[in-house]
C-alpha positions in Angstrom: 101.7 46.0 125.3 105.3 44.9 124.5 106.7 46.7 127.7 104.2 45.1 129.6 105.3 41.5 128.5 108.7 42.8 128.9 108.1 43.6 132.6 106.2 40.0 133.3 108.9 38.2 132.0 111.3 39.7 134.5 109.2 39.5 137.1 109.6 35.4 136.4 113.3 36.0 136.0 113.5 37.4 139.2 111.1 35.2 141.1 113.2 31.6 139.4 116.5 33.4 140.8 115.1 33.8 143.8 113.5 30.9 144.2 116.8 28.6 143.4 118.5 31.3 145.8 116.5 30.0 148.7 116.3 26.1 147.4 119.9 26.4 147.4 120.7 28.2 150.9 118.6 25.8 152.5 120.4 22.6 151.1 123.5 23.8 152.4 121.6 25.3 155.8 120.6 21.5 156.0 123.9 19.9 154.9 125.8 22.4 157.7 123.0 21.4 160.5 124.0 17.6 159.9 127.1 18.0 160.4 126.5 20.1 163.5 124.5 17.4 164.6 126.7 14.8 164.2 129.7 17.2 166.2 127.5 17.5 168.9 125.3 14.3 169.1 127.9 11.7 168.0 130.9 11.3 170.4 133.6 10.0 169.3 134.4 6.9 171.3 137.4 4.9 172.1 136.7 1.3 172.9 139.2 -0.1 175.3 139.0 -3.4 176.5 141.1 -4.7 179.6 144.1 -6.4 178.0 144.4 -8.5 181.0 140.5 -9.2 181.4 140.4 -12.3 178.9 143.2 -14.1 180.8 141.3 -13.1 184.3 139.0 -15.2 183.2 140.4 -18.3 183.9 143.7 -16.9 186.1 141.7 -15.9 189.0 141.6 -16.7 192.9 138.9 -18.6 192.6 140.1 -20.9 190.0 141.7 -24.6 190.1 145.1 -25.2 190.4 145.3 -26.6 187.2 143.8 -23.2 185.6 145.6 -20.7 188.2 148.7 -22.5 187.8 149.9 -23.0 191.0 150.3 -19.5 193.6 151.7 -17.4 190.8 148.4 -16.2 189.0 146.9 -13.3 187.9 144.8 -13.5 190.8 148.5 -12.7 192.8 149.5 -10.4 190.2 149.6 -6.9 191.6 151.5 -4.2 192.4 154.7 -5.9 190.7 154.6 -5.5 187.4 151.4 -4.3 187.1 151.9 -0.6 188.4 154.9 -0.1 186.3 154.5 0.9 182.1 157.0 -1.2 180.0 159.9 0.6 179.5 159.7 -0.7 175.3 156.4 0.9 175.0 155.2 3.4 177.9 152.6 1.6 178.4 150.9 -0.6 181.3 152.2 -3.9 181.1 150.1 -6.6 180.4 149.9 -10.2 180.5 150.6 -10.8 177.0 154.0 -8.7 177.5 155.5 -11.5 179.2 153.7 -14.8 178.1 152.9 -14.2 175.0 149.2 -15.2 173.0 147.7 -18.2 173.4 146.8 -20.8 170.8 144.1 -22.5 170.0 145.2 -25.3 172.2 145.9 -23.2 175.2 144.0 -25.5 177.0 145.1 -28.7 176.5 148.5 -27.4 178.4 150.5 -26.8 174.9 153.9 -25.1 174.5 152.1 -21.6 173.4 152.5 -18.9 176.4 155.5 -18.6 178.5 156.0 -20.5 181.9 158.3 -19.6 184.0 159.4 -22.3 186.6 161.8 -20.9 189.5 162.1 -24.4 191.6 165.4 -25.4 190.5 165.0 -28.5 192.5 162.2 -30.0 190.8 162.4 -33.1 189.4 159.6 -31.7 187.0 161.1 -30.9 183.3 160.9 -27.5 182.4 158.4 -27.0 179.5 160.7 -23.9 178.7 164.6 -23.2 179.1 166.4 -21.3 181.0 167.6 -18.8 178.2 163.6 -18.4 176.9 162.5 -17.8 180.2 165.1 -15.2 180.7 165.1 -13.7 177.6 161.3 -12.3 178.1 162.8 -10.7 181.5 166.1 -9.4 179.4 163.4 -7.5 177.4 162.7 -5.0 179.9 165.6 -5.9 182.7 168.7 -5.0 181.0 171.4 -7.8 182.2 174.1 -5.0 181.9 172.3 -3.5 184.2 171.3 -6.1 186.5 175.0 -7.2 186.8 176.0 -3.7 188.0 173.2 -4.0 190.5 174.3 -7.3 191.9 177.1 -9.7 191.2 174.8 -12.7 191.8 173.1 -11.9 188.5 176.7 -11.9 186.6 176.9 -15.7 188.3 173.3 -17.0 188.1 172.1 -14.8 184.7 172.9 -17.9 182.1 172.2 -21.0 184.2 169.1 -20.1 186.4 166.0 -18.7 186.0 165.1 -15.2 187.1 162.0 -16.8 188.9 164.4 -19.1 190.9 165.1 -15.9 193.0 162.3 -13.7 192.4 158.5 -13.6 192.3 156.2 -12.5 189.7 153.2 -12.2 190.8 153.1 -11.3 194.3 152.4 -7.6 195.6 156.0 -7.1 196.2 159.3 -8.9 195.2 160.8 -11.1 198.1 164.3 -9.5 196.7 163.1 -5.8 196.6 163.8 -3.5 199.4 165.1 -6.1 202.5 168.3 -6.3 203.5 171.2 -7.5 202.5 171.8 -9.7 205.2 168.5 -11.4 204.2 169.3 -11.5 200.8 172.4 -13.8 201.7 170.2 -15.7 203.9 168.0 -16.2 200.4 171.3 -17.5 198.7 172.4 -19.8 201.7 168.8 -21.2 202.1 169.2 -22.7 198.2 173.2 -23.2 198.5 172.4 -25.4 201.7 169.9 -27.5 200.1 171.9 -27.7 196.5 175.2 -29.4 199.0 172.7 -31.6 200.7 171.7 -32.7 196.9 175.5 -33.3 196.4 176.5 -35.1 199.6 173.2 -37.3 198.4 174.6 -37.7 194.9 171.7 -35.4 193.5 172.5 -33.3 190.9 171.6 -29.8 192.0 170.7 -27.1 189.6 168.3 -29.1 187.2 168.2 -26.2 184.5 172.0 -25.7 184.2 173.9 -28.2 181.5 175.6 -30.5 183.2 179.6 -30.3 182.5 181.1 -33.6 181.7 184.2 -34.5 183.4 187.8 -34.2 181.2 189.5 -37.2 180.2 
């Protein structure tokens, strides 16, 4: 009688360890299927938004003048600076790389983003100097560089804008790739106007500081 209550209670024994064997193997059966599932059901994704698209917005072909800002707008800007990677970074350039965030007040014209202003015979103020304006082109265009290229940069670097000679926006730069015969006719073109200014008693070069006359 005693062996035989002997043998039931192992039979118990035996059926609890196997029981908690299988509730066991078939948590972590269901814990490894779950994460299975979620390798192969849930991609991982990489949201990446335009960086340019919340300035297209606005900075398009179709918009106002006030909004495109005259002919150099995104809507223009192509092939320029937008095929190349900035050489800070490797990566594409953007519009933010050169003008900067907005503010709140972007709209109500504010000093926040950078404008570059090549007409260096306005009588319009700059809303920016000559030295900021450069100094977001120095970033990538090295002036060493630059000067090396051509000695009109040594002369022009620190009193006129870049944009005085070349475009932004456009597919190509008006400087890059003609000749050099039409590259002088590019410097005679604003040297003939600046001594017209002169003879008038205009002062040419609106950006450069003026140099007083010694005593």
């Amino acid at each position: 009688m005693r062996l035989h209550s002997l043998i039931k209670q192992g039979i118990a024994i035996t059926a609890g360890l196997i029981a908690f064997s299988v509730a066991t193997f078939a948590q972590a059966e269901k814990a490894n299927s779950n994460e299975v599932s979620q390798l192969m059901y849930e991609p991982q994704l990489e949201h990446q938004r335009d960086p340019n698209q919340y300035c297209a917005k606005c900075h398009k072909l179709e918009a106002n003048d006030s909004q495109s800002g005259g002919v150099f707008h995104f809507g223009k800007f192509h092939g320029t600076h937008l095929s190349e990677k900035n050489p800070n970074t490797g990566k594409p350039i953007t519009c933010v790389n050169c003008h900067g965030n907005i503010s709140e007040d972007h709209r109500r014209g504010v000093k926040d983003v950078m404008r570059f202003h090549g007409n260096i015979f306005s009588d319009e103020k700059p809303m920016f100097t000559v030295e900021e304006q450069n100094q977001v082109c120095f970033a990538c265009h090295q002036p060493k560089k630059l000067r090396e290229t051509l000695w009109a940069h040594d002369v022009h670097a620190m009193k006129l804008p870049c944009a005085s000679c070349h475009t932004l926006h456009p597919a190509q730069d008006k400087m890059s790739g003609i000749a050099k015969k039409d590259q002088v006719k590019l410097c005679v073109d604003c040297h003939g106007e600046q001594q017209k200014r002169k003879a008038n008693l205009q002062p040419p070069h609106i950006y450069a500081p003026q140099q007083k006359d010694k005593q």
